[in-house]
C-alpha positions in Angstrom: 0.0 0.0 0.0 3.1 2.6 1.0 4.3 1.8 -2.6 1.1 2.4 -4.1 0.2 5.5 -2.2 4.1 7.0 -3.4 3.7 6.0 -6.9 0.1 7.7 -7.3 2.1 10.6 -4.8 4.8 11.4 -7.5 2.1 11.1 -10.3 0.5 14.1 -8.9 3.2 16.2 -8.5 4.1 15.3 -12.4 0.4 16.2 -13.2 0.5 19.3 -10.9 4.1 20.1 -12.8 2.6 20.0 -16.1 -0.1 22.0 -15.3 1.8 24.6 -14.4 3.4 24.1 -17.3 0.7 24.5 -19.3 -1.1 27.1 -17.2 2.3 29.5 -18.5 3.3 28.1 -21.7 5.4 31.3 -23.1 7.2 31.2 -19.7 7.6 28.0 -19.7 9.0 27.2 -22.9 11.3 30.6 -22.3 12.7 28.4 -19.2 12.9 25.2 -21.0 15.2 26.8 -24.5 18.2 26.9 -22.4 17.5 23.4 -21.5 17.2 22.3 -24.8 19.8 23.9 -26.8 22.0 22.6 -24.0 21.1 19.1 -24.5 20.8 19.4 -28.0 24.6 21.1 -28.0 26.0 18.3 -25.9 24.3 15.9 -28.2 25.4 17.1 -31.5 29.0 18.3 -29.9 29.5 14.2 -29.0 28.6 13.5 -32.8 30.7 16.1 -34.0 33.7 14.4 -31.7 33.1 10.8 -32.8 32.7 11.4 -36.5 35.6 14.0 -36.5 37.9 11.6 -34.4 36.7 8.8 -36.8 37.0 10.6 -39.9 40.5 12.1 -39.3 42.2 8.6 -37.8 40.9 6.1 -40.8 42.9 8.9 -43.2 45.8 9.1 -40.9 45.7 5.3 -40.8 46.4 5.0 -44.4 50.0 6.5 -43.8 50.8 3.2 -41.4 49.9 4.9 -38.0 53.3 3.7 -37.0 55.3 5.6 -39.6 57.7 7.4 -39.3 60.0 9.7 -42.3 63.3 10.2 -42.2 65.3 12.9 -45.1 68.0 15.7 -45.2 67.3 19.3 -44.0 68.9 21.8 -46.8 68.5 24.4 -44.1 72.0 23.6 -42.6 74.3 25.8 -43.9 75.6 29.1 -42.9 75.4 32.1 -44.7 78.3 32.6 -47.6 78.8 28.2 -46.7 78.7 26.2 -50.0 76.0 23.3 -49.8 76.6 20.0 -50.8 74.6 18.6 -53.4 72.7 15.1 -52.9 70.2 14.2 -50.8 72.4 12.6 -48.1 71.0 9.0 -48.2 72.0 6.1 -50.5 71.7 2.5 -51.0 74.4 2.3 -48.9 73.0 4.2 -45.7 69.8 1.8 -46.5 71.6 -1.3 -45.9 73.4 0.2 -42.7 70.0 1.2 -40.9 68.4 -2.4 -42.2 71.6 -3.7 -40.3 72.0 -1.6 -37.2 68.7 0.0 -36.1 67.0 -2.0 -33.4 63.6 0.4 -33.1 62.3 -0.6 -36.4 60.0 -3.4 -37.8 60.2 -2.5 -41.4 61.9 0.0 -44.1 61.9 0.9 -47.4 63.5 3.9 -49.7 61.2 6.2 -51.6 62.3 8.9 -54.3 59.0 11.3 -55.3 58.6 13.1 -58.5 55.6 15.3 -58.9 53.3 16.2 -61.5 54.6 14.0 -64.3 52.5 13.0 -66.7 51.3 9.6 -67.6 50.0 8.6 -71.2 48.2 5.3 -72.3 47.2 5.4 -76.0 45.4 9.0 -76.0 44.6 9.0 -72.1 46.5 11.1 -69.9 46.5 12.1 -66.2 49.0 14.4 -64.1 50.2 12.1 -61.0 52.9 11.7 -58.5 55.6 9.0 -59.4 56.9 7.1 -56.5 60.3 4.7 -56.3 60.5 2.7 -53.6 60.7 -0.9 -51.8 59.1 -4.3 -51.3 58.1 -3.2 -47.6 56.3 0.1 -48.8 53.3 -0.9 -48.8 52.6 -3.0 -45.3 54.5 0.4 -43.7 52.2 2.9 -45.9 49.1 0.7 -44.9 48.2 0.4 -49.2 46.4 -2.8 -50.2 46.4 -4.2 -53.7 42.7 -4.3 -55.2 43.7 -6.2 -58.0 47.5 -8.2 -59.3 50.2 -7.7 -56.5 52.9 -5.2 -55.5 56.4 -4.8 -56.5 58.5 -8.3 -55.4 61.7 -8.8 -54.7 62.6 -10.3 -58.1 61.2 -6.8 -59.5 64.2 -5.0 -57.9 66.9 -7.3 -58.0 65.9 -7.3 -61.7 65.1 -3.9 -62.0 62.2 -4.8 -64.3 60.3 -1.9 -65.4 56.9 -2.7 -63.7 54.5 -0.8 -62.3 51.4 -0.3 -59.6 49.1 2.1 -60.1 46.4 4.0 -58.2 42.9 3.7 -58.9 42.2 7.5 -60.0 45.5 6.4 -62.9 43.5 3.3 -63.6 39.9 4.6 -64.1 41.7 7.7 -66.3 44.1 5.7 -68.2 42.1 2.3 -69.1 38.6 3.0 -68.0 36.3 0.1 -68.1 39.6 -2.1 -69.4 41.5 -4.3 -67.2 45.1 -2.1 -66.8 47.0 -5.9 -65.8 49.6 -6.6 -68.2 48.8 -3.3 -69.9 51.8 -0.3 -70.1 51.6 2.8 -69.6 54.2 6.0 -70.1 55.8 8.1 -68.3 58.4 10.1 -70.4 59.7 8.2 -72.2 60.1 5.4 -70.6 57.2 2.4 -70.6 56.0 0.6 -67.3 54.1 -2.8 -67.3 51.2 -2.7 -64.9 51.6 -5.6 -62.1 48.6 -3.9 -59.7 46.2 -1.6 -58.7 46.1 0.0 -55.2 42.9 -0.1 -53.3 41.4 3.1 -53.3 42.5 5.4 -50.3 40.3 8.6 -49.0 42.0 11.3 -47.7 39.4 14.0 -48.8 39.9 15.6 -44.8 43.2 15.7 -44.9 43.3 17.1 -48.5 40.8 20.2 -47.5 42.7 21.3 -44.3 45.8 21.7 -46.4 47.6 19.0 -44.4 51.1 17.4 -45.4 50.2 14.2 -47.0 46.8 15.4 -48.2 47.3 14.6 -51.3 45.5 12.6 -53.9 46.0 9.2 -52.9 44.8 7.4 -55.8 46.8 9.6 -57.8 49.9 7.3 -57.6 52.4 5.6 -59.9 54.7 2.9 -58.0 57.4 1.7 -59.3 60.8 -0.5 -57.8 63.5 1.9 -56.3 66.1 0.3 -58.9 64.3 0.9 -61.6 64.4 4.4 -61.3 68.1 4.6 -60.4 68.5 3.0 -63.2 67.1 4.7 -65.2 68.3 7.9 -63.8 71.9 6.5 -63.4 72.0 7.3 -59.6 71.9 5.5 -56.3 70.3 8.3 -54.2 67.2 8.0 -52.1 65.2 10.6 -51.4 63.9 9.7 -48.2 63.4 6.7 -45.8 60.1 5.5 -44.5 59.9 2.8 -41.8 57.8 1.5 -39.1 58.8 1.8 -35.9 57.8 -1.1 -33.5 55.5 0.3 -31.8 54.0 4.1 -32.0 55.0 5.0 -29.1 58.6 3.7 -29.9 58.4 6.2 -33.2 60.4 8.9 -32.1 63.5 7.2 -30.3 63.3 5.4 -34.3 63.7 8.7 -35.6 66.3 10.0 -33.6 68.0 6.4 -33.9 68.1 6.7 -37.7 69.5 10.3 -37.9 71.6 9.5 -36.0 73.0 6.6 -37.9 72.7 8.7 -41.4 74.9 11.7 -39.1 77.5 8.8 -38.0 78.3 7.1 -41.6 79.0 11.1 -43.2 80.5 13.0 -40.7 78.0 14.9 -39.9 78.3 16.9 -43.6 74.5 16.2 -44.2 71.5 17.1 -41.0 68.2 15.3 -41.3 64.6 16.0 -40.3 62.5 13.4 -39.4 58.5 13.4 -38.8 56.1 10.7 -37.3 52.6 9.7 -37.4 52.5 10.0 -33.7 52.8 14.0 -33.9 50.2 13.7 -36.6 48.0 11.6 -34.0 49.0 13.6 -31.0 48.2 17.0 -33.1 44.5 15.2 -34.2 44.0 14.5 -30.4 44.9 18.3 -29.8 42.6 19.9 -32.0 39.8 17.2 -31.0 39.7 18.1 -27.7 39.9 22.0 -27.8 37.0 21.7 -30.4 35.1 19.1 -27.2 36.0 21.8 -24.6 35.1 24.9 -26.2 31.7 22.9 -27.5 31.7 21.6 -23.9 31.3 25.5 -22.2 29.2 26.4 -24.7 26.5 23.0 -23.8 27.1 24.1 -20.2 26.4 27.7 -20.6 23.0 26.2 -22.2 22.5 24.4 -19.4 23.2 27.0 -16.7 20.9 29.4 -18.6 18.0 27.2 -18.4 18.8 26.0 -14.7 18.6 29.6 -13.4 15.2 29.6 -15.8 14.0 26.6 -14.0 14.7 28.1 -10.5 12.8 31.3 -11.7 9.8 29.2 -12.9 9.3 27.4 -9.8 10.3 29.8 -7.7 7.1 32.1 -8.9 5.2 28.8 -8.6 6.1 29.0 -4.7 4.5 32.3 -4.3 1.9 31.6 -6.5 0.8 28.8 -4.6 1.6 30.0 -0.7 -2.1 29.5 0.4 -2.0 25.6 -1.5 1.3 24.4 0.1 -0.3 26.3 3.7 -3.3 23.9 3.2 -0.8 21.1 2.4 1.1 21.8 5.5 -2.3 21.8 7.9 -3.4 18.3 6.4 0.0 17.3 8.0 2.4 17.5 5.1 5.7 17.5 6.0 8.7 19.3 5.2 9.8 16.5 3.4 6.7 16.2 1.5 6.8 19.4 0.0 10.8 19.4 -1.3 9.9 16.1 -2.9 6.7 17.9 -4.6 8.7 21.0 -5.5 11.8 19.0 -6.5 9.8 16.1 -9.0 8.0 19.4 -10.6 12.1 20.6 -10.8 12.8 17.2 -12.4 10.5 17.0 -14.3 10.4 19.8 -16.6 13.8 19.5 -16.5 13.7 16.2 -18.1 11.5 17.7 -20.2 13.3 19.6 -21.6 16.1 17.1 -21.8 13.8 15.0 -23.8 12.9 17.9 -25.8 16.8 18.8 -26.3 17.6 15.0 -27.2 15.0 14.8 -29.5 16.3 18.5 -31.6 19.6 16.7 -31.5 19.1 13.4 -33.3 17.1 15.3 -35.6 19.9 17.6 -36.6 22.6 14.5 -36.7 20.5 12.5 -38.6 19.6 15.7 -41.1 23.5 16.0 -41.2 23.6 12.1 -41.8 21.5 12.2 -44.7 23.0 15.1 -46.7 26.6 14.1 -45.7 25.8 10.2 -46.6 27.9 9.5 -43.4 26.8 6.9 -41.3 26.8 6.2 -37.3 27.4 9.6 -36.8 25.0 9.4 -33.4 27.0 8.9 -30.3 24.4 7.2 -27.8 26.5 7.5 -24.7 26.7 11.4 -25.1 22.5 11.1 -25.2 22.8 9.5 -22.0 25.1 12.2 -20.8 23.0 14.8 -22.1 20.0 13.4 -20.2 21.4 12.7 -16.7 23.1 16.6 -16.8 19.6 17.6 -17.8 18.0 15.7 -14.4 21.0 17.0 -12.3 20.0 20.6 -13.5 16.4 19.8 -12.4 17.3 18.8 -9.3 20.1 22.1 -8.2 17.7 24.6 -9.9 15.0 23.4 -7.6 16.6 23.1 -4.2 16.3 26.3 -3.9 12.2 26.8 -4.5 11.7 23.7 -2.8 13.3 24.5 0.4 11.7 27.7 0.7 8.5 25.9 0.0 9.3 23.7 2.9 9.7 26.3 4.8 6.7 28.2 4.6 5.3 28.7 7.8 1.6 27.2 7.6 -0.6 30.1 9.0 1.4 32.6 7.2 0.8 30.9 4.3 -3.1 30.5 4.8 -3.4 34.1 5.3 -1.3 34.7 2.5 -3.6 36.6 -0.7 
């Protein structure tokens, strides 16, 4: 019976709460916005995070999140101070860091040339032409969609082969399978072994980033190849993968430092890793959560102080009712519970409210951005219990002074 008698107890003060409600709609709704944009901000903020956080490590991911890139600085010289010509890493220097470094799983030289052109019959496309080595592409993360990658026996032969992206595929061949077709670069003809699976980096590409490039705008072809062709053993830079990411920079410094050793210092390197890439994205992730974050709270505080002011004009609106209350033998107790659930409530209300505005918008987003699982369900939950918690501070303060009406004041009271 004591359950019975609470439930049907709390019922009313909902009923009573909504007619209040309803009894001062403008005000009401007035006191509610904060609450709703609030929720609505945390809602859409927490989608914002998880889509941005998802977005930005799947393209970082296709460098090989435990890259790192090694290659000489040209800013080393002093001013009048000759500087010497090469770009301080050959085969040489390769097989002396395969030998000696003990921070790395995997390595491979790469020599970029931009903007060249590639021709196939009357098809052409501007691309970037990349030399490098067997390991490229389990360190660069690239996976073959069709043939395979350059093999061993494709350097050691130095067999003019190449892979190719899928933006040099679709542009070159079309509809027509590119495998055992050439292509030409120059002058010189490639045989195509594979395609690369295609890559998206359409995030990085916007925000100017280093690496942004197109990444299906790519002609691969073996490291000897193109020193032979070019008559040269240089490299223009080394790629490897550290260990582990968190092992990336003592790599770095470990591989400079072997490149400093075998010339005598004459050449200084620069180095870069994916883990300042990820540690930057982690950055910029969680200013854009915290300055969301004040914003969702300002909401929120805006629309607690309207809550207290609603129910606060409820208390002196109904003095005389909470006086009878209070000579039927109400108790304190009784009438913070009343004043706090009518609190909660619209509170909650406007939580739901708030939740409801923010799926909408994501899902809006969802649809015209054809991005999926953009909704982050534990930042609804959030949303929700801050929402109660606001219900419940914003009306301690009514509710105790409700409580502490005295009950023939209050009778009296017009």
């Amino acid at each position: 019976m004591g359950g019975l008698f609470t439930m049907a107890s709390h019922l009313d003060n909902i009923l009573i709460a909504l007619d209040a409600l309803l009894a001062n709609r403008l005000r009401a709704f007035l006191s509610l916005l904060g609450i709703i944009i609030g929720v609505a901000a945390v809602i859409v903020i927490g989608a914002a995070v998880k889509s941005g956080k998802s977005i930005i490590f799947d393209e970082l991911m296709t460098f090989g999140l435990k890259s790192l890139w090694v290659h000489r600085s040209f800013n080393e010289g002093q001013p009048g101070k000759s500087i010497k010509m090469g770009s301080g890493i050959d085969n040489d220097d390769l097989d002396a860091l395969i030998k000696n470094s003990r921070t790395i799983d995997r390595i491979t030289p790469v020599t970029e040339r931009q903007d060249l052109w590639a021709r196939n019959g009357t098809n052409f496309i501007k691309m970037k032409l990349l030399a490098v080595g067997t390991d490229y592409a389990v360190i660069n993360n690239d996976s073959v969609f069709r043939g395979r990658f350059i093999m061993k026996e494709d350097l050691e032969s130095r067999r003019s082969v190449c892979v190719i992206g899928r933006k040099v595929a679709d542009k070159l061949f079309g509809i027509e399978n590119p495998l055992g077709k050439e292509i030409q670069i120059g002058k010189d003809k490639y045989t195509t072994i594979g395609i690369l699976e295609k890559k998206d980096r359409d995030f990085l590409a916007s925000i100017g980033s280093i690496g942004g490039d197109d990444a299906n705008n790519r002609v691969i072809i073996p490291i000897s190849t193109y020193q032979r062709k070019y008559n040269s053993r240089q490299i223009g830079l080394i790629q490897a993968e550290a260990t582990a990411i968190d092992s990336a920079k003592t790599a770095e410094e470990e591989l400079k430092n072997i490149l400093i050793q075998r010339h005598k210092g004459q050449y200084a390197y620069n180095s870069e890793t994916m883990q300042q890439y990820i540690e930057t994205a982690n950055s910029i992730i969680r200013i854009v959560s915290w300055i969301g974050g004040v914003a969702a709270v300002v909401s929120l505080v805006v629309g607690g102080i309207g809550i207290m002011n609603i129910m606060t004009i409820s208390v002196v609106e109904r003095t005389r009712e909470i006086g009878i209350r209070k000579a039927m033998g109400a108790r304190r107790a009784d009438i913070m519970v009343q004043f706090l659930s009518e609190s909660v409530f619209i509170s909650l209300l406007g939580g739901l409210c708030g939740a409801g505005a923010g799926i909408a918008i994501i899902s809006i987003i969802q649809i015209l951005s054809h991005k999926p699982r953009l909704l982050a369900p534990e930042y609804v939950a959030v949303a929700l219990t801050v929402s109660i918690l606001t219900g419940i501070f914003s009306g301690l303060y009514p509710a105790y002074r409700a409580a502490s009406l005295d009950p023939v004041k209050a009778l009296r009271y017009e």
